[in-house]
C-alpha positions in Angstrom: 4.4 -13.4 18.5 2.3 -15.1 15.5 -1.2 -15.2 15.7 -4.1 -13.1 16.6 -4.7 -11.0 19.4 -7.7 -10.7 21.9 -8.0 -7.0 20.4 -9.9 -5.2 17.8 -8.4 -1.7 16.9 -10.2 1.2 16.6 -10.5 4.3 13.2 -8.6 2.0 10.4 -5.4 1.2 12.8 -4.0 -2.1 12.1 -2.0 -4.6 15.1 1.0 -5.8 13.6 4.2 -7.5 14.4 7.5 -5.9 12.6 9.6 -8.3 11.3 12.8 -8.7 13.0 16.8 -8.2 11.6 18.9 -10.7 11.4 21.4 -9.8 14.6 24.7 -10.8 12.8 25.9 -12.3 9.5 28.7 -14.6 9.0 31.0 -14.5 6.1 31.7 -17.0 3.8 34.6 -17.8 6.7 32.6 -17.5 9.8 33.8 -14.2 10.5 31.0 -12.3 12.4 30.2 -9.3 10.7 28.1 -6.4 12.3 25.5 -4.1 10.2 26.8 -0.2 10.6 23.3 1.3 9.6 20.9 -1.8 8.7 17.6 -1.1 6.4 14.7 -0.4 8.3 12.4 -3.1 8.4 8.9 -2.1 6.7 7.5 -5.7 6.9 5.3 -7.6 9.1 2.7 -9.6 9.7 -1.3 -8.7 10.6 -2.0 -9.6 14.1 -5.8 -7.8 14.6 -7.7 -5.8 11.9 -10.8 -3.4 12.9 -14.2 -4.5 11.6 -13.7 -1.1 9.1 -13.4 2.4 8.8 -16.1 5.5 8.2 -15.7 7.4 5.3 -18.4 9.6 4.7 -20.8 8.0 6.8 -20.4 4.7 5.2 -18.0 1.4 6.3 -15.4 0.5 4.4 -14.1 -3.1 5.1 -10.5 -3.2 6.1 -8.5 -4.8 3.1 -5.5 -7.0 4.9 -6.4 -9.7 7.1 -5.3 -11.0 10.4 -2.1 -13.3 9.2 -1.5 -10.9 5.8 2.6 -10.2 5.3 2.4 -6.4 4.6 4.7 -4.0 3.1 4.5 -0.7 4.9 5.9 3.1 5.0 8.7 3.3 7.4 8.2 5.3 10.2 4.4 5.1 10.8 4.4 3.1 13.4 3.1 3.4 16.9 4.2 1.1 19.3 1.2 -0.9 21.4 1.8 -2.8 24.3 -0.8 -5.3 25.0 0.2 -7.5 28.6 4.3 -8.1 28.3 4.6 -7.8 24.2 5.2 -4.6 22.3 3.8 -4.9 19.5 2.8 -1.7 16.7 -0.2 -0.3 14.8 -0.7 1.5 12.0 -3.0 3.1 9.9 -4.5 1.0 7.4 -3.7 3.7 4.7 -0.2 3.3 5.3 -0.3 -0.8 4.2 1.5 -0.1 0.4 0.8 -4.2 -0.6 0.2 -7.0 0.8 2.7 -9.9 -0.1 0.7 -12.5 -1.9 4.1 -14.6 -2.8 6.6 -14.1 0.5 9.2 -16.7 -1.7 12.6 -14.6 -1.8 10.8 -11.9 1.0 13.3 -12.3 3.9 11.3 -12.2 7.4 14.5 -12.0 9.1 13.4 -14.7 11.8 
C-alpha cells in the first residue's frame, strides 16, 4: 500500500496507511504465542496530503508530506476506501510528530 495516491483530501484531512501488527510472536522456542489485548497502532505512513488548510481566511501549508512516518492520536481515524484498499484519514491536527529517525520504530510489516 506504499506510495501516493491519485487523491488530494479536502479541510486539513490527511490519507494515510496504519501500520500493521505483527499477527503472532514466537518464543525463544518456537512456541506461537497470541497477543490477548495488543497496543493500538498510532503509526503510519502519509499517502496524500491537501494543498493546505484556511484559517482565518489565509492557507496554511500542510506540515507532513506524502511518504512522512507519523505518530498519531488513537482513535481519530476515519476509514477511506479508495477502489479495493481501505485506507484512513485524519485530520492534520491530530499528526502529534513526524518520525524523523524510524531506527528502533517498529512498522510491524
Amino acid at each position: 500500500m506504499a506510495g501516493s495516491l491519485n487523491v488530494t483530501p479536502l479541510q486539513g484531512k490527511i490519507i494515510i496507511d496504519i501500520d500493521k501488527a505483527p499477527t503472532e510472536k514466537k518464543s525463544a522456542g518456537g512456541i506461537i504465542m497470541a497477543e490477548i489485548n495488543p497496543a493500538p497502532i498510532n503509526t503510519a505512513t502519509v499517502l496524500a496530503v491537501p494543498h493546505g488548510r484556511y484559517e482565518n481566511g489565509i492557507l496554511l501549508p500542510c506540515e507532513v508530506k506524502v511518504g512522512d512516518r507519523v505518530v498519531f492520536q488513537p482513535m481519530t481515524q476515519v476509514s477511506v476506501k479508495i477502489g479495493e484498499v481501505e485506507y484512513f484519514a485524519i485530520s492534520e491536527g491530530n499528526i502529534i510528530c513526524i518520525l524523523n529517525d524510524t531506527k528502533g520504530v517498529s512498522d510491524g510489516k
